[in-house]
N, C-alpha and C positions, 0 to 999 in steps of 0.2 A: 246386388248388395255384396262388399267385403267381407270375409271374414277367412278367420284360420282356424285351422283342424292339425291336428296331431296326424305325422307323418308316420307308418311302420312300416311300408314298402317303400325301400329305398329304391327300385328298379321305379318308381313313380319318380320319385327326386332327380336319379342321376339322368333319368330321359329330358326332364325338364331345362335340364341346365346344359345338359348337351345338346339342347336346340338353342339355348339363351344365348352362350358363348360363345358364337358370333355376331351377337349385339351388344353386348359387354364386359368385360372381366369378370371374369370368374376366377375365385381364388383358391387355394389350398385351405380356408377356414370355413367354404362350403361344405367340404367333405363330411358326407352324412355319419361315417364315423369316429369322427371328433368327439363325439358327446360321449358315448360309451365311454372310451379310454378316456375321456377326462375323471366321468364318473369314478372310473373303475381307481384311480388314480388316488385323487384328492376328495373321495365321497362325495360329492358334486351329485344335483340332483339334472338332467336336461331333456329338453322338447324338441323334438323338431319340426317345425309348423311348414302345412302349405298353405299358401294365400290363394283364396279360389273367390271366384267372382260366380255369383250360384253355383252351377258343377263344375265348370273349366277351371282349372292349374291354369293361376297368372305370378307365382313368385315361390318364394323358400325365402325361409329364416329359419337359421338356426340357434337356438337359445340353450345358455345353461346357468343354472340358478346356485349364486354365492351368496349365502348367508343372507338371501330375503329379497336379494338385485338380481336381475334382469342382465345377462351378461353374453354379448355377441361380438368374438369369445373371448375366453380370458385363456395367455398363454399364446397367442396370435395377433397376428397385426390387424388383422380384416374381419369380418362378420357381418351382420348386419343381414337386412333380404335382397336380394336379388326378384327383382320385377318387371317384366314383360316393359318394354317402351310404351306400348298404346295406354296401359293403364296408370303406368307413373303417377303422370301428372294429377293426378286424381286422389291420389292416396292419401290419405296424412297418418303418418307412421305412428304419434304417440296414441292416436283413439283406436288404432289396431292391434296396437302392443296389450294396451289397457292393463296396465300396472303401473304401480302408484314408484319403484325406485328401478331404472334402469342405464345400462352404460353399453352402447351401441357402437362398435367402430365400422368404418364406412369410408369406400372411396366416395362417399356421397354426404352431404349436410342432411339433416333428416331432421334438426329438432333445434329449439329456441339455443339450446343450452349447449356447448360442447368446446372442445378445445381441438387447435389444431397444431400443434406444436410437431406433429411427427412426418413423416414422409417417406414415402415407398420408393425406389428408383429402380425400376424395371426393364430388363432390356427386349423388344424383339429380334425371336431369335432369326439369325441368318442360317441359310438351307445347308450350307458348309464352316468349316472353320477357316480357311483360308478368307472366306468372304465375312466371316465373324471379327477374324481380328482385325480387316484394314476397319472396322467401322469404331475401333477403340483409339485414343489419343497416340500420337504416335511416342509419344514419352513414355507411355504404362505399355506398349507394344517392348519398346528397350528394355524394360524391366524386367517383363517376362521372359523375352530370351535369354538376359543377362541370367536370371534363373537359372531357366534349363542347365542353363550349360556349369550348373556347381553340382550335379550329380545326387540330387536329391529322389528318396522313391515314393513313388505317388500308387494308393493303394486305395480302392474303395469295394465295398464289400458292404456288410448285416452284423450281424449281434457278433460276431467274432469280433467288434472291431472296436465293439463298446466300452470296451477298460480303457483302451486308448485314447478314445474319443472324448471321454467324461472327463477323464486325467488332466489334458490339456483344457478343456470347456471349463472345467469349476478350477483352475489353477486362475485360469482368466477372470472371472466373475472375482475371484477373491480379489486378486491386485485392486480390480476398480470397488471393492466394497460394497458390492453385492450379493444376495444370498443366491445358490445355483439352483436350478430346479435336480431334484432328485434322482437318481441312475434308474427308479423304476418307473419315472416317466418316460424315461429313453427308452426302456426295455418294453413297455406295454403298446410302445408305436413300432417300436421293431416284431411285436409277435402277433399286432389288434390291428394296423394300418390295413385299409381293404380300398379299392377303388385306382389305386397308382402306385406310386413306388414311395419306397425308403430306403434313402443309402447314407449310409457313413465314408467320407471320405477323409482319411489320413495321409500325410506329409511326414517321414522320415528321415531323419540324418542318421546313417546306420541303421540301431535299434533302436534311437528316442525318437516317440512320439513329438514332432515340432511345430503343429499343427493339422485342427481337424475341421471337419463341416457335417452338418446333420440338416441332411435336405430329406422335402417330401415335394410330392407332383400331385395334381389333378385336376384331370381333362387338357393334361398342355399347359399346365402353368405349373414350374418346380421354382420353389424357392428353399432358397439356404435360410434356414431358420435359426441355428443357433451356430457355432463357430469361435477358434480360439486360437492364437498363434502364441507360441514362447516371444516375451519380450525382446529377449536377446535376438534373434531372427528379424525380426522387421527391416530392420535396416537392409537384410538381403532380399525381401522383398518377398518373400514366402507367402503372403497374405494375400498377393496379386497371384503367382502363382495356386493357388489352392482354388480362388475365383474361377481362373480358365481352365483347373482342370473340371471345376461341375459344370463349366458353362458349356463346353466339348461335350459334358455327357448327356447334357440337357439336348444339345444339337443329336449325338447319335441316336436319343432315346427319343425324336419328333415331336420334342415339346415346342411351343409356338414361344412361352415366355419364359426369362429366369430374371427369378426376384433375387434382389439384394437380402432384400428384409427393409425391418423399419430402422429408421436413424431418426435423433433429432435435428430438425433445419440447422443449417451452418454448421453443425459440429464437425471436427475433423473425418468421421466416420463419415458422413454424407457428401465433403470434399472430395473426399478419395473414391466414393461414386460415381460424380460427377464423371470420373477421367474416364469411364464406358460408354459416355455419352449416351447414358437412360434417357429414358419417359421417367419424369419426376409428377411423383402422385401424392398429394395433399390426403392424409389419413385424420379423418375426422371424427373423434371421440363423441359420441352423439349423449349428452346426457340429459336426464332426467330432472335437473336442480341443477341451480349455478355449481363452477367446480369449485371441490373444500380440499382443505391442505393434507395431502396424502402421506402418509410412512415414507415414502420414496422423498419427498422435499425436505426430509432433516439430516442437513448433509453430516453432522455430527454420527448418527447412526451406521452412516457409511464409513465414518473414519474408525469407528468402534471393528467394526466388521472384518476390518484387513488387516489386524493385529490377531485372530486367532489361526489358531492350527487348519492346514487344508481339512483335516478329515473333520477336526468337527463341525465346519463350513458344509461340508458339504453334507452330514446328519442331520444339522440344522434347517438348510437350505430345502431339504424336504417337506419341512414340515411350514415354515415362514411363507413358503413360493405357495401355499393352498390359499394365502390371504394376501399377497402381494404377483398382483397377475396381469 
């Protein structure tokens, strides 16, 4: 018989999943402490379940609970359980979840109900950089060098780095008229992150910050989670540079994968994926009830959004990002 049990030895989880991840992806939204620092964060209440078939560990799911939903995770692209192959097919996720409202993301379909509008593009990593870059278009290959060679300084580091990093991040978020998540969620995965790494990396011309990236890892998969380039700069291509320099560090630090993040299908963001020539990965909103018209679909609210001041975007954005996730 199925059933889950609340996790509190994480050395149970990460043994689990460190045998799984060679039968599956495993992503950065396993990490068994996620849930604290979200808690600790947005007062979020969370579980972390194993799926055991009478005594044996056959899965993980991580859950954390917003305002009454079922939520794997909010804040992340991925979540969802992670489950042995033998037992899969066997499963049916909604009578194991057993809750009446949830919203489940997954590189996997798991339930009547869900949407799949998003996509991962993820690269496998090559052993070297030299053998990294021929596997990228040879068009974003010119880019990058074109780069190099305007003498910009690339810097990646921890909390020293986080004025810079937020600055240009919710500078960005405002243009496109959305709210940022708040400086102390940055700060509480810079000082609570356990299991892999966290790095901030920044891009300087001089002294301005001109763009950053805020990646985490684990088990071998680092993905660039959040990220932000001054407008002006695109055109020189700063964006592509900033990519190869975490993708190098994902190389020297023997991670197997680096994720892009999530993009929506066909948007320019996911085009310009494409030039890596990823693994393109169908991210599936697993829900609970048909989907209802969310905050995020009133494009009116966005245009409200990018008419105030940066600072109070980002005071805001603290407190908004606890229910828009």
């Amino acid at each position: 018989m199925v059933s889950i049990k609340e996790c509190t030895d994480n050395k149970l989880w990460n043994g689990f999943l460190e045998r799984e991840k060679n039968n599956q992806m495993v992503t950065i939204a396993h990490n068994p402490c996620l849930g604290p620092i979200l808690a600790k964060t947005f007062g979020y209440s969370f579980t972390n379940y194993l799926v055991k078939e009478d005594n044996e560990i056959i899965g993980v799911l991580p859950t954390v609970n917003v305002g009454g939903k079922i939520v794997s995770m909010p804040h992340f692209s991925y979540g969802g359980p992670i489950i042995n192959a033998e037992n899969y097919q066997n499963l049916n996720f909604s009578e194991l979840l057993n809750v009446s409202k949830f919203e489940v993301r997954s590189l996997l379909r798991l339930s009547q109900h869900y949407t799949d509008e998003k996509i991962s593009c993820v690269l496998n990593l090559q052993n070297t950089e030299d053998e990294m870059i021929m596997t990228i278009q040879s068009k974003l290959r010119q880019k990058i060098r074109k780069c190099l060679r305007l003498d910009f300084k690339v810097v990646s580091g921890g909390i020293e780095l986080l004025h810079d990093f937020y600055d240009v991040f919710s500078r960005r978020m405002l243009k496109f008229g959305s709210p940022p998540l708040g400086k102390q969620f940055f700060r509480n995965l810079l000082e609570n992150y356990e299991n892999g790494d966290v790095q901030i990396t920044v891009i300087y011309d001089g002294e301005k910050a001109i763009s950053a990236g805020f990646s985490l890892s684990y088990l071998g998969f680092n993905e660039l989670c959040w990220s932000g380039t001054e407008g002006e700069y695109n055109k020189k291509n700063v964006n592509a540079l900033l990519f190869w320099e975490m993708i190098k560090t994902s190389i020297d630090k023997g991670h197997c994968y680096y994720s892009f993040g999530r993009s929506t299908k066909e948007s320019p963001q996911h085009f310009f994926k494409k030039l890596w020539n990823p693994m393109e990965l169908p991210i599936y909103y697993n829900l609970s009830e048909k989907p209802s018209t969310s905050i995020k679909d009133f494009d009116f609210l966005t245009k409200i959004w990018k008419y105030q001041p940066l600072k109070t975007s980002q005071i805001l954005g603290h407190y908004v990002s606890k229910f828009v996730y």
